[in-house]
N, C-alpha and C positions, 0 to 999 in steps of 0.2 A: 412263704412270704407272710409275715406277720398281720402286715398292715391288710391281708385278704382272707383272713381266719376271721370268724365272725367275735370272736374272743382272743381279740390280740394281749390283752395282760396276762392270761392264762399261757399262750405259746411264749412270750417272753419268759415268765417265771420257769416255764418247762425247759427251754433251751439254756438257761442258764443254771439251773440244778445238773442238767446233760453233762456241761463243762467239767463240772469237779468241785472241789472246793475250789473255796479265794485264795489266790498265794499272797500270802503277805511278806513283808520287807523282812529282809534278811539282819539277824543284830547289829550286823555294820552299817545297815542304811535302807538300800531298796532293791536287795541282792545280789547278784555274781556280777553285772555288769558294771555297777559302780562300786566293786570291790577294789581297794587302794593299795599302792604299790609303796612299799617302801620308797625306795628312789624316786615317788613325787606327789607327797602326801597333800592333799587338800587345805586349801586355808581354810580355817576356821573361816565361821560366818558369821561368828558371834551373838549377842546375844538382842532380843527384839520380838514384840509380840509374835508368838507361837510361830517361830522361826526357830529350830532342828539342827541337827549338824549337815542333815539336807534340805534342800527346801520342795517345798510340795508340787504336785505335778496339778495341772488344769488341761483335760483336753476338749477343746472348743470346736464349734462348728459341726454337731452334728447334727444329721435329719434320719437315716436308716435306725429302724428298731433292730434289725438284724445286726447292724453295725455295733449298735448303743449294748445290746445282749455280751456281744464277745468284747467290748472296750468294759464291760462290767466288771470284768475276771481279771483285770491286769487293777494291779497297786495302787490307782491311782486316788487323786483327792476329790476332785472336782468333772462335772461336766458341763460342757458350755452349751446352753441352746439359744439359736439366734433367732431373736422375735422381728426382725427387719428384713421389710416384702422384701424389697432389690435386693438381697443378699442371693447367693446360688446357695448358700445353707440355710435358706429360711428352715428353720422346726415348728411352724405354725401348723401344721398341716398333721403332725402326729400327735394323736388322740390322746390325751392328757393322761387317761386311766391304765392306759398301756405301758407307764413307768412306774407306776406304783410299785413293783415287782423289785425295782434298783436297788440294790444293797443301800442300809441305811449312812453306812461308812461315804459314799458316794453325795458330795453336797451339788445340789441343782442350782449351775446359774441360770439366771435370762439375762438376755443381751440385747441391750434395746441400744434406737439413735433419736434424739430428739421425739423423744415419745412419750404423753402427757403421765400425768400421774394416775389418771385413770386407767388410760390403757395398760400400761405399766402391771398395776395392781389388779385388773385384771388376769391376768396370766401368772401371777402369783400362786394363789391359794390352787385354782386346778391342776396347775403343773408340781403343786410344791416346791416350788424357788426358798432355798434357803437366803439366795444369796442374790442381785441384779446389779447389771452391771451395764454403764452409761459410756455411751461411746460418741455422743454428739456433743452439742453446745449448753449439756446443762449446767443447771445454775448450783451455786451451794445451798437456793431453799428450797430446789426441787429435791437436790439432793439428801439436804434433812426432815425436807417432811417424808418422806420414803423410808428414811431411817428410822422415823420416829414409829412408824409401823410395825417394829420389831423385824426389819430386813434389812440383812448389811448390805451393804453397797459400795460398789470399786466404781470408781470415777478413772477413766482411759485421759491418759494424755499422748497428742502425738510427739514425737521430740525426733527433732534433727539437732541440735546443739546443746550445751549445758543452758544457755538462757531459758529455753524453754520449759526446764523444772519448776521457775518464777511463777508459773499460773497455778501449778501445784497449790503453793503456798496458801492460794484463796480457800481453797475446799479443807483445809487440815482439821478444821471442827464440827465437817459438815459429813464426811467418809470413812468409811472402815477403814478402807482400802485403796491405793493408787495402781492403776494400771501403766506402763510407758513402752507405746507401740512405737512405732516406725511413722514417721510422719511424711504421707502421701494423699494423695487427691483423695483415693475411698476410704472408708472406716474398716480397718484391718482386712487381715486376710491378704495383703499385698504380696507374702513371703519374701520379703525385703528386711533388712536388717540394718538398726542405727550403731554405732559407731559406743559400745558398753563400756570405753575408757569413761568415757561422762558420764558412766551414773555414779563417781565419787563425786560430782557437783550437785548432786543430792543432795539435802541437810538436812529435809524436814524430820518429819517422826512419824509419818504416818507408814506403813509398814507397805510395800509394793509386790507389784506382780508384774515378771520381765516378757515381752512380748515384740515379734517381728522377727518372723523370717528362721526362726530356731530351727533346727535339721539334726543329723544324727554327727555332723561332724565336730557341735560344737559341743558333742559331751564332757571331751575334757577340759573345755573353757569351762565349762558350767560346772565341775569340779571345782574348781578354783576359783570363782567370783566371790569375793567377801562383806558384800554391804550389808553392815547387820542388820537393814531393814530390809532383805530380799528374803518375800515368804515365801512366792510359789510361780514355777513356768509354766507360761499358754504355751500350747502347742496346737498348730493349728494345719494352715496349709500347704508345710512341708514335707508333713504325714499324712499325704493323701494317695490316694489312687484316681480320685475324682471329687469334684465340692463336694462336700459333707459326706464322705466315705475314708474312713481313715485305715491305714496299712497296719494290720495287726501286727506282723513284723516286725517293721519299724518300730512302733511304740516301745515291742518287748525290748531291744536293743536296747533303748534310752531307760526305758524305767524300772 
């Protein structure tokens, strides 16, 4: 167990040199699994900041170093750590220097809810957050002075309807990036799923991240989604075994 070595960076770094090399994406995309059939080729997804002919993978919600070690080795873009107590994935609790170790390829979000700019930036620089990401009721100056710091920032929106994109519109000068979850009582993590014909009632420009409820059945819908401002999939508590314990399996299937 990592988290009980009195040098947990050192047993992460070690268990993931164990693994092998990093496999990376196959010339067609991101491997065998999302290798394309004649008889039902993918829509393009066109063109949109650093948006690919696939779009990027984010897996969120972890807290095991053991866990975070073997999700290191799979393809992926992004990992999501949640800085919110009431979450059952809180990652507050794993010691900052014990990720040092993560492949550089690998960008670190923090996942806050209505949590001040201090605390925020806070967990910044120790965790090395390239990236944080707002899942409460903040604002666009919360969210540009946080930018202004040199940290991109995905602003979350929940959405049940195409109206719901409308609130978007406020943040377009203020965020890297839009997140658009599934719109329910808690802040993600619901594995509930909104209704993807409505994100062509999308128009802004701000480049987004698809989130709620994804699983391994909607691979081939996610072949074929074409908003060209679709960058990258959360994947979250579909691909679990338990909160913040994700199915190495599974992942491999999808990405």
């Amino acid at each position: 167990n990592f988290m009980k070595t009195s040098e947990p960076a050192g047993a992460l770094r070690e268990f993931i040199g164990e693994l092998g090399p990093t496999p990376g994406p196959s010339p067609q995309g991101r491997g065998e699994v999302l290798a394309v059939s004649v008889a039902a080729p993918p829509l393009p997804l066109g063109e949109g900041p650093g948006v690919g002919p696939w779009p990027k993978y984010k897996v969120c919600g972890l807290k095991s170093l053991e866990n975070i070690a073997e999700i290191a080795r799979l393809p992926i873009d992004m990992m999501g750590l949640i800085f919110y107590e009431k979450s059952p994935r809180y990652a507050g609790n794993l010691p900052p220097e014990a990720l040092k170790p993560l492949p550089a390829s690998i960008r670190k979000v923090g996942v806050f809810v209505n949590a001040s700019k201090e605390t925020i930036l806070e967990k910044v620089q120790p965790y090395d957050l390239q990236m944080v990401q707002l899942h409460g009721q903040e604002t666009p100056a919360l969210c540009s002075e946080l930018r202004a710091t040199g940290i991109e920032v995905i602003k979350a929106f929940p959405v049940a309807e195409a109206a719901d994109f409308q609130l978007a519109l406020n943040y377009e000068a203020a965020c890297d990036y839009f997140l658009f979850d599934t719109k329910t009582p808690q802040y993600g993590g619901s594995g509930k799923q909104f209704d993807w014909k409505i994100l062509s009632a999308y128009t802004g420009k701000t480049p987004f991240f698809l989130s709620g409820g994804i699983g391994l059945e909607d691979l081939e819908t996610i072949k074929h989604l074409k908003h060209p401002l679709l960058y990258a999939i959360d994947l979250n508590s579909r691909f679990e075994t338990a909160p913040g314990v994700k199915d190495i399996n599974k992942l491999k299937q999808l990405i």
